[in-house]
N, C-alpha and C positions, 0 to 999 in steps of 0.2 A: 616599352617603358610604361603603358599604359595598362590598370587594372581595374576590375570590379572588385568591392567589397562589400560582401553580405553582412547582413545586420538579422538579429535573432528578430527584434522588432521592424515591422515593414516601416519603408521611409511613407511621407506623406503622398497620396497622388499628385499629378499636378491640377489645377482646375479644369482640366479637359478629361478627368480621369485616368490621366497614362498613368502607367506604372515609373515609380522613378527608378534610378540606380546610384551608387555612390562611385564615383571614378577618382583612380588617385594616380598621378602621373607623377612620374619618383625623380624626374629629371628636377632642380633647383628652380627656385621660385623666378629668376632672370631667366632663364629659359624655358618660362613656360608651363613650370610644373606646379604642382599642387591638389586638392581635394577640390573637385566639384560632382555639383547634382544634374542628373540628367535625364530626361525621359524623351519620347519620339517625336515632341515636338518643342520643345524650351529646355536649355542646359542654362547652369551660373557660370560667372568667373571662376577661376583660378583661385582657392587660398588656402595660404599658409594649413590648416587647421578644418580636419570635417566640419567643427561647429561653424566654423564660420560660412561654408557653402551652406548649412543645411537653415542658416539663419535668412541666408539669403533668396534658399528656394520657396521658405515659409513666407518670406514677405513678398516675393513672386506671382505666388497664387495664395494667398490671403488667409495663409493659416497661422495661429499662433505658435508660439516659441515657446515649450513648457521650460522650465529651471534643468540643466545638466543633471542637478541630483537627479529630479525624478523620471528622468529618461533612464538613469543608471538602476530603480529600484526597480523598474517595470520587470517581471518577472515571465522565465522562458515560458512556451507554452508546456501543457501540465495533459498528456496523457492517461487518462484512467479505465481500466478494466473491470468495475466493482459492477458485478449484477445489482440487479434491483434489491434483493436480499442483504446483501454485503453494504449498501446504502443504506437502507434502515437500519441494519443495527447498527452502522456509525452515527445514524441521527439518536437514534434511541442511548447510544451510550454516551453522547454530549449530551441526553437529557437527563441522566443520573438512572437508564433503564438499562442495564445491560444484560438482561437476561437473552436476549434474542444473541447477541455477540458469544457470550460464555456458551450456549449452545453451539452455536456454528463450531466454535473454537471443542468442543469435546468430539466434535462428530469429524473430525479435521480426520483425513485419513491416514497425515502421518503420525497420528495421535494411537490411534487402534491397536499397533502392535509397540513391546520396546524389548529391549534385549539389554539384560546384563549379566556381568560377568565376572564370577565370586570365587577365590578359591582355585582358579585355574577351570572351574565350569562357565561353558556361557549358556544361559538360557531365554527364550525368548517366552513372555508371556502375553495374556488379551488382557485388554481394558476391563476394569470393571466397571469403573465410576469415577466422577470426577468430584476433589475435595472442594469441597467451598467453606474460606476461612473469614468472616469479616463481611460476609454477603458477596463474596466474588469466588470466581474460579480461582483457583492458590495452584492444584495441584493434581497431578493422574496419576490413581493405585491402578496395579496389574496384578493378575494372579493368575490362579489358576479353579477352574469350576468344577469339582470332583462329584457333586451328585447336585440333584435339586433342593438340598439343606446343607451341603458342604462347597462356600466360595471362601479359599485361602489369599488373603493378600500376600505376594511378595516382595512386592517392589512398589516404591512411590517415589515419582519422579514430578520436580518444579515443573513451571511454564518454561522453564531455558533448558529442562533436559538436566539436570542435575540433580541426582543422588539423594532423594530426602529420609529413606528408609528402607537399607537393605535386607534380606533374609539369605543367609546360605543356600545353596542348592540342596543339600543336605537335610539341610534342619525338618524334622516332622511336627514343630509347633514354631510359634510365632507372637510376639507380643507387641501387635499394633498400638504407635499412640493412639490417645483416645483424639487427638485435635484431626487424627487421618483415618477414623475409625467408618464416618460416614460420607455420601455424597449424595449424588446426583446421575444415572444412569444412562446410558445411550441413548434408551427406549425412552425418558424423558425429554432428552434435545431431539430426539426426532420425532416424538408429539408439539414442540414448541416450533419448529418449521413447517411442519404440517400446517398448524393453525395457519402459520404468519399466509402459505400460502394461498390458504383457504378463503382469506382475506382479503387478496387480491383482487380488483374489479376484473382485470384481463391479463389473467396471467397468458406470460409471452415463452416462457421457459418452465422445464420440469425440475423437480426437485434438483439441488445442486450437487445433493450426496445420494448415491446411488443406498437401497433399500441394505443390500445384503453388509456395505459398509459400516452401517449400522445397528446390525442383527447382534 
């Protein structure tokens, strides 16, 4: 009849340092039952209502009673994975710098290739460059590199992966707008990592995007 119930937020110690627990006995309150707090050396009464045990174990060992709301706003804990890199540029882009982020984001490896599919042909082309409209990353042209004076855009795809500027498979020219006409190149965002890590007092980790992802 008798249970533990976990709390995302740990309950209070007790003043001896135990760990508490919440126990909830589902048998009715004349028999017995009810929510109480408990650790290995001091448990509460019996009541109706966890607040009410957990108010009781506060004034037990001498802790205060914050308000119900803010017990409910206190938020789960907050897992994060972001290298040192991926941390600066979020500091950098809450500080109106986002060049270090726009970088990361062109050299993204699932950025490198994209494939579309025109005509009943699919074709898959490389990165050339990334568009920046407004001083931000907007957009990624792909083409194709036909000699060292010949780079053909075919395709220009948003940040969500949708459709800004098709070319037939077909077609041997091409009328780029002029707002997609220029950008910002691989070989630039992985000069701007370079630096960032260059900068490092003790870097702990290598490059996040391997060399040839880049090329």
């Amino acid at each position: 009849m008798q249970r533990m119930i976990s709390h995302e937020t740990p309950l209070p110690a007790c003043s001896a340092g135990h760990a508490a627990r919440h126990m909830h006995d589902k048998r009715c309150s004349s028999a017995g039952g009810g929510h109480s707090v408990e650790c290995k050396c001091s448990h509460t009464s019996r009541h109706e209502t966890y607040d009410g045990a957990l108010r009781e174990w506060r004034q037990m060992h001498g802790a205060t009673t914050p308000p119900a709301a803010a017990r409910e706003r206190q938020p789960a804990a907050v897992i994060t994975t972001l290298n040192s890199t991926q941390r600066e540029a979020m500091r950098r882009a809450m500080a109106g710098d986002f060049e270090l982020a726009d970088a990361m984001e062109l050299l993204s490896p699932g950025r490198m290739r994209a494939r579309h599919v025109g005509a009943g042909y699919g074709n898959e082309f490389d990165l050339m460059y990334g568009v920046w409209i407004g001083g931000r990353l907007q957009a990624f042209a792909y083409g194709q590199s036909l000699g060292p004076d010949d780079e053909q855009v075919r395709l220009v795809l948003s940040l969500n992966g949708d459709v800004l500027f098709p070319t037939a498979p077909g077609q041997d020219h091409y009328d780029l707008p002029d707002c997609y006409a220029d950008g910002r190149t691989p070989v630039w965002a992985s000069t701007v990592l370079e630096a960032y890590h260059q900068q490092l007092a003790h870097p702990q980790q290598q490059s996040i995007f391997q060399t040839a992802e880049a090329a």
